[in-house]
C-alpha positions in Angstrom: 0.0 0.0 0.0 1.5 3.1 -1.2 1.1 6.4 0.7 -1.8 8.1 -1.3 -3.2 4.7 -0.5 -3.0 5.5 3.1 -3.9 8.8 3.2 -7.2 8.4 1.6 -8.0 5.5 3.9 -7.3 8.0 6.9 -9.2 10.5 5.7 -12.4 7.8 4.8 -12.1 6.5 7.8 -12.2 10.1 9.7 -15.2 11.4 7.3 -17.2 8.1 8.4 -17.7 9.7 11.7 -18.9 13.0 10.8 -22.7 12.7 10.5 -24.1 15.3 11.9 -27.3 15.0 9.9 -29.7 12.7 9.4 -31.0 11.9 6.0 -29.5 9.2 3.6 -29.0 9.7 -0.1 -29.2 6.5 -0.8 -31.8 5.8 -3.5 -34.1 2.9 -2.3 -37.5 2.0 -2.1 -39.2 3.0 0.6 -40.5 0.3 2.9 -44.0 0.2 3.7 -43.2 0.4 8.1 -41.8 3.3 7.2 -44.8 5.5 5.0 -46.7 3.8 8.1 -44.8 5.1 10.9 -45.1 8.8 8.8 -48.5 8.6 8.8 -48.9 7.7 12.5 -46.5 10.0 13.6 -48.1 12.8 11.6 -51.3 12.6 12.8 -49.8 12.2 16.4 -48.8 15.5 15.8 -51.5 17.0 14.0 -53.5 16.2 16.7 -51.6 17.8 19.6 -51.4 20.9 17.1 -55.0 21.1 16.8 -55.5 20.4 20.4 -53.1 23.6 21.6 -55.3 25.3 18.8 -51.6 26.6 17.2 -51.1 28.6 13.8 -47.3 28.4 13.8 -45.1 26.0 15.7 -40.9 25.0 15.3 -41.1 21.6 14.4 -37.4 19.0 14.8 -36.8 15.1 14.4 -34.4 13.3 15.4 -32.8 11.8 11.7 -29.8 10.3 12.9 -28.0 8.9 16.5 -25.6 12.2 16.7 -26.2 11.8 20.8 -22.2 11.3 20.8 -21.6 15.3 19.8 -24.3 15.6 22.3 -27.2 16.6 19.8 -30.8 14.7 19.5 -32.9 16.2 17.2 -30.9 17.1 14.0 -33.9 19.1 12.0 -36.4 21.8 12.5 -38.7 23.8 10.6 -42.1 25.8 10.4 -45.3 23.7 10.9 -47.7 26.3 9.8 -51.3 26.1 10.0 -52.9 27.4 7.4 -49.7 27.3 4.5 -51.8 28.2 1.4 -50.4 24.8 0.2 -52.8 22.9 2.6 -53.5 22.8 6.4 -50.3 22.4 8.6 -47.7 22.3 6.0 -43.9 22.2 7.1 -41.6 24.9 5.8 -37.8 24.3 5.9 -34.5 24.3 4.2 -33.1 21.1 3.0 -29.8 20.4 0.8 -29.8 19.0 -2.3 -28.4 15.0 -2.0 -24.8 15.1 -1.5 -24.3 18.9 -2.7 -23.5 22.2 -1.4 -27.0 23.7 -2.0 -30.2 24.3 -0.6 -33.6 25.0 -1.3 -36.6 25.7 0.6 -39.5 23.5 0.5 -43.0 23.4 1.8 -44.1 19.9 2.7 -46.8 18.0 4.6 -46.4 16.2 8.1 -46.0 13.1 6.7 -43.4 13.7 4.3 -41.3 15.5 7.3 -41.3 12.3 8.9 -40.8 9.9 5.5 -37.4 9.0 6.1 -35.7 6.2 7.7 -35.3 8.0 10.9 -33.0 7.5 13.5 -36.2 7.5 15.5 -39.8 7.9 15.0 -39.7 11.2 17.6 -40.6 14.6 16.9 -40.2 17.9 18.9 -42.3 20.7 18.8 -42.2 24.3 20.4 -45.2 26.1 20.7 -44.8 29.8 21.0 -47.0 32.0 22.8 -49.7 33.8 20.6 -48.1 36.3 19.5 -44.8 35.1 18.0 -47.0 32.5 16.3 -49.0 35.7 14.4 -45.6 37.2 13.6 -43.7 33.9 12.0 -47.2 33.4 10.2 -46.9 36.8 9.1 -43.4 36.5 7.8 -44.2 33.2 6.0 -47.2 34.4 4.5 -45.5 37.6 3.3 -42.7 35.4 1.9 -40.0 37.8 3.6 -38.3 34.1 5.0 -37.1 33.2 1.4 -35.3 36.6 1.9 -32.6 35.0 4.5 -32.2 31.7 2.2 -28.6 31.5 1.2 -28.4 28.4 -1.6 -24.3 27.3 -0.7 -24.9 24.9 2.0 -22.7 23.7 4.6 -23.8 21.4 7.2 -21.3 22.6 9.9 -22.1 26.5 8.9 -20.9 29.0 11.3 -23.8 30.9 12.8 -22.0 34.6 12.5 -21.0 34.2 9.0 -22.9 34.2 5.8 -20.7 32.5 3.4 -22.9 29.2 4.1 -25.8 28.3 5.7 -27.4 25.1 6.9 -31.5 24.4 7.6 -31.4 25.2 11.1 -29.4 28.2 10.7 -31.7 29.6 8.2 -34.8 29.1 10.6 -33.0 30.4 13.0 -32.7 33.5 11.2 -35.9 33.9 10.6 -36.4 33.6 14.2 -34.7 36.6 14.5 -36.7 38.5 12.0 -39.8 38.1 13.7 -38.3 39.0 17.0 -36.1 41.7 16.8 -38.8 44.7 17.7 -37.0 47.7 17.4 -34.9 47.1 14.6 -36.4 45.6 11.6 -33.9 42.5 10.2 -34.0 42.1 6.5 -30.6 40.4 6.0 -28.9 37.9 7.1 -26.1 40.5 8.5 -28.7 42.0 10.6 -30.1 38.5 11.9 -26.7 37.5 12.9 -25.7 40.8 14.4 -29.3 40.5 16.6 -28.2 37.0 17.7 -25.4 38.3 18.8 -27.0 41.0 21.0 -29.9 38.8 21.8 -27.2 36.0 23.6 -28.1 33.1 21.0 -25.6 30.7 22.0 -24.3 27.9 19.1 -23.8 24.3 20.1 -20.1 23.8 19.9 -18.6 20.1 18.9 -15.0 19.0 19.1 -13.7 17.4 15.8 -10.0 16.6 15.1 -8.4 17.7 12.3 -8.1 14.0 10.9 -12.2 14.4 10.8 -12.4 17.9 9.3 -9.8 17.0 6.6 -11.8 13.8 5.5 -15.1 15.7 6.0 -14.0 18.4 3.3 -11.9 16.2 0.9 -15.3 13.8 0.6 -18.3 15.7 1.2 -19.2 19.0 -0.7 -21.8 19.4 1.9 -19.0 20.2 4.7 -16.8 23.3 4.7 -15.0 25.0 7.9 -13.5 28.0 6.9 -16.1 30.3 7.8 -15.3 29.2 11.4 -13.0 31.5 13.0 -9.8 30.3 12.7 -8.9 30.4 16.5 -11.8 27.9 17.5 -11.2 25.6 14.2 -7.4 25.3 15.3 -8.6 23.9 19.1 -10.8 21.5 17.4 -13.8 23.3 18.5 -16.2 24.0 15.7 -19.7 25.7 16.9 -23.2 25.6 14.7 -27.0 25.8 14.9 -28.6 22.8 16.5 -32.5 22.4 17.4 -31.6 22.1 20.8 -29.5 25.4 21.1 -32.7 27.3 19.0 -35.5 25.9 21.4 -33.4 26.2 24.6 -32.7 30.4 23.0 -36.9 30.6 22.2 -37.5 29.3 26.0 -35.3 32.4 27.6 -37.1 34.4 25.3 -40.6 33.4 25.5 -41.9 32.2 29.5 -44.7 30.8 27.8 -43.3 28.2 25.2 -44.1 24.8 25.6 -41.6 22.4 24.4 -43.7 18.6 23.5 -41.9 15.7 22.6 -43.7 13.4 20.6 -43.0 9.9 20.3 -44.7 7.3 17.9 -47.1 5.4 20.1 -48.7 1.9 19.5 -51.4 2.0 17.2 -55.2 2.7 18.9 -58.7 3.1 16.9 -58.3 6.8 17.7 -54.8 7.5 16.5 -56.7 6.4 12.6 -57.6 9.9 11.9 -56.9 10.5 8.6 -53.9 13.3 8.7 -54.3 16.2 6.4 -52.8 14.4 2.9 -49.1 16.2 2.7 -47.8 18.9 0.1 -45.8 16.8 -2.9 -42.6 15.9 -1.2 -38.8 17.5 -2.1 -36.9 15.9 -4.7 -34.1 13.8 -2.7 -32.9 16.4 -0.1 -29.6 15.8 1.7 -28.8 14.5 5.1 -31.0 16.4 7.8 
């Protein structure tokens, strides 16, 4: 085995434990426990929706075992009531399959959950009444596809706009609906309120071994929007649904944080879910 040999099976080997999202690529039917488990998990959560009588609620799942960086729901977005789309439609970023860009998509309950999930878990955070009018207002007025930025990095740095990831983007829009007294149309002016606001990023420790076979591999992972003294301690920091709920519950004393886990089927949990928006075309790990 020569050295290049070596080298790339380093740097494999590094890169297999960087998965800090949850979403495979793989292209492969989808088995029929699964569309079932989406369905009951949905309605699950439709119904607790309906129930707290919401309009707009942040919405994670858990898509892949990352509990060893200390992370358990990978994803979030908007479940919003009344999306024009159809009744509690999800609005979030996803990346394309294995590329560096992003879209936004709007997509039913079920499709959320249509994935071969770590586990069959969701997480939702309720706002009080009035953030709920202002993200519906921002959503409706379309002003969130105004903080999309397509280059996507999975790792992004939260004070830096030369990438973004899904739950940085919501994040940002989190920030447009609450900053009061300045209005935030960019994502300068998001980061600089998170700044001020105390919005504190989950920070990871990855090697340099990892980061190298991260970047060499996946076009999804970049780290050189991360300042440079953190990334040379190893310590690389980023938007995680945990670090966005536990920033809303500071904020807001009346948020309500639910954890929803897929129960055993009962004759009531058969309530047909509201059918789902068409679903994206093959997003990347989330």
């Amino acid at each position: 085995m020569n050295f290049k040999q070596m080298l790339l099976g380093c740097v494999l080997a590094a890169c297999s434990t960087l998965a800090l999202a949850g979403r495979s690529c793989e292209e492969a039917p989808i088995r029929p426990e699964t569309v079932s488990n989406a369905l009951a998990l949905a309605t699950q959560v439709q119904t607790l929706l309906d129930e707290r009588n919401a309009e707009v609620v942040l919405i994670g799942r858990a898509g892949q075992d990352l509990t060893r960086w200390g992370v358990y729901y990978s994803h979030f977005g908007f479940a919003w009531r009344d999306h024009p789309k159809g009744r509690w439609t999800v609005v979030h970023q996803l990346n394309r399959c294995g590329t560096d860009r992003s879209d936004i998509y709007d997509e039913g309950l079920a499709n959320f959950f249509l994935d071969d999930l770590w586990r069959m878990e969701a997480v939702v955070l309720v706002p009080e009444t009035g953030r709920q009018q202002r993200l519906a207002y921002v959503l409706r007025s379309g002003a969130h596809l105004d903080l999309h930025q397509p280059h996507y990095n999975m790792l992004a740095y939260p004070f830096n706009t030369r990438y973004q990831n899904s739950n940085q983007w919501a994040l940002e829009v989190i920030a447009m609906t609450e900053s009061r007294d300045v209005p935030v149309r960019s994502r300068e002016q998001a980061q600089q309120w998170l700044k001020l606001a105390g919005y504190t990023p989950k920070e990871i420790h990855l090697s340099t071994s990892t980061r190298l076979g991260a970047r060499l591999t996946r076009a999804n992972v970049a780290f050189d929007d991360h300042p440079g003294e953190l990334r040379w301690s190893d310590r690389i920091r980023t938007v995680t649904v945990d670090s966005v709920f536990d920033f809303m519950r500071r904020r807001d004393a009346q948020a309500e944080v639910i954890p929803v886990k897929l129960s055993p089927a009962r004759p009531q949990d058969h309530t047909p879910v509201t059918p789902p928006a068409s679903h994206s075309p093959a997003p990347g790990p989330q």
